[in-house]
C-alpha positions as a printed NumPy array, in Angstrom:
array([[ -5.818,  50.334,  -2.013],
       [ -2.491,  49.732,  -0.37 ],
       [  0.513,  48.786,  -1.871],
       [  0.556,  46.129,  -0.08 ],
       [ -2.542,  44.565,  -1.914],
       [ -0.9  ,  45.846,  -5.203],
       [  2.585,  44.056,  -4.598],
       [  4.165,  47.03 ,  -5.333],
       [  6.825,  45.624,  -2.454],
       [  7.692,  42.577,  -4.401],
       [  4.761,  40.431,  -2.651],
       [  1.653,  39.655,  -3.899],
       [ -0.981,  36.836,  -2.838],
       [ -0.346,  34.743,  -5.744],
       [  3.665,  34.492,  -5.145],
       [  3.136,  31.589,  -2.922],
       [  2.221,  29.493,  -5.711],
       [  5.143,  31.563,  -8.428],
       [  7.03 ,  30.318,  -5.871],
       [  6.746,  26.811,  -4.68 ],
       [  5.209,  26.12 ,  -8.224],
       [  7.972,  24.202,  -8.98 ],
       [  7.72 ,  21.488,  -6.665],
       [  4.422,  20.325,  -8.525],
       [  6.32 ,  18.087, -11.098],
       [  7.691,  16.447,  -8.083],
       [  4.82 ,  15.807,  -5.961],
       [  2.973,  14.29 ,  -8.868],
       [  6.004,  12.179,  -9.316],
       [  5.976,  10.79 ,  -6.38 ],
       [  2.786,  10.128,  -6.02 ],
       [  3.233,   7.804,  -9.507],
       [  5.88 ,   6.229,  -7.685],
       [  3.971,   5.35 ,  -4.483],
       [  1.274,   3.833,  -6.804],
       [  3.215,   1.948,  -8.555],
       [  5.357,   0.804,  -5.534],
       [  1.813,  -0.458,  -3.627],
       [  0.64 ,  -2.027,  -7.025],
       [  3.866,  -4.091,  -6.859],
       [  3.565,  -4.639,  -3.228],
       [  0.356,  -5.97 ,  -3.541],
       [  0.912,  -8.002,  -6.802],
       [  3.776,  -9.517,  -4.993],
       [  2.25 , -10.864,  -1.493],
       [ -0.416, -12.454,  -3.492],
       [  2.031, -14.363,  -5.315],
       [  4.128, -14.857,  -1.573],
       [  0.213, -15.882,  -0.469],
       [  0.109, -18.852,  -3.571],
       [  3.696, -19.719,  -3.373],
       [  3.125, -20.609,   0.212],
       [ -0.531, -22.624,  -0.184],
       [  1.408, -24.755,  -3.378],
       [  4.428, -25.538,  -0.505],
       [  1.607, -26.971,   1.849],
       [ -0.562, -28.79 ,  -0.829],
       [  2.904, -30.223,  -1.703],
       [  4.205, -31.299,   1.565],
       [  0.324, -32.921,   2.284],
       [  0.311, -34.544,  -0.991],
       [  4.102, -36.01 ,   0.291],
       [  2.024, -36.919,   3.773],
       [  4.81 , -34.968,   5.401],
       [  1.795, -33.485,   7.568],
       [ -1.403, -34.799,   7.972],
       [ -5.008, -33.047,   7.297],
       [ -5.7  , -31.359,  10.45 ],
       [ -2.387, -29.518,  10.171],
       [ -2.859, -28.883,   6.812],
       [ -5.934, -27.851,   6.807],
       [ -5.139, -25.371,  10.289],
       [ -2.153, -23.982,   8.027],
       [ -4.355, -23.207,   5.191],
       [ -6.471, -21.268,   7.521],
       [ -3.321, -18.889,   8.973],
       [ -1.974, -18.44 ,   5.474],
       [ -5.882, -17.301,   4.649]])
C-alpha cells in the first residue's frame, strides 16, 4: 500500500469527518431551532386565522356588513 492510503502524510479518508466533526452540535441545533420556529409559525397563523373569523362574526352580529359579504369574507379568510 501507499502511504498515501496509510496517512502517513497527515491525511487519511476519515479526517474529513475529525475535521468538520465539530460542526455536528450545530447543525442539529439548528435544525431544533427551525422546528420549533415553524411550530410557532404555524401555531400562530391559526390563531391570526380565528382572530380574524371572531372580527367578522362580530362586525355581522353588529350588522356592520350584511350576509353576502360576510359570508364572501369567510370564504377568503378560509
Amino acid at each position: 500500500m501507499t502511504a498515501w492510503a496509510h496517512g502517513w502524510y497527515g491525511y487519511a479518508p476519515h479526517m474529513g469527518l475529525e475535521v468538520w466533526g465539530w460542526l455536528w452540535p450545530f447543525l442539529w441545533l439548528g435544525l431544533l431551532v427551525l422546528g420549533v420556529y415553524l411550530v410557532a409559525r404555524a401555531l400562530t397563523r391559526r390563531e391570526r386565522t380565528d382572530r380574524a373569523l371572531e372580527i367578522l362574526r362580530e362586525r355581522y352580529a353588529r350588522g356592520e356588513i350584511d350576509k353576502e359579504t360576510f359570508e364572501r369574507m369567510k370564504r377568503d379568510l378560509a
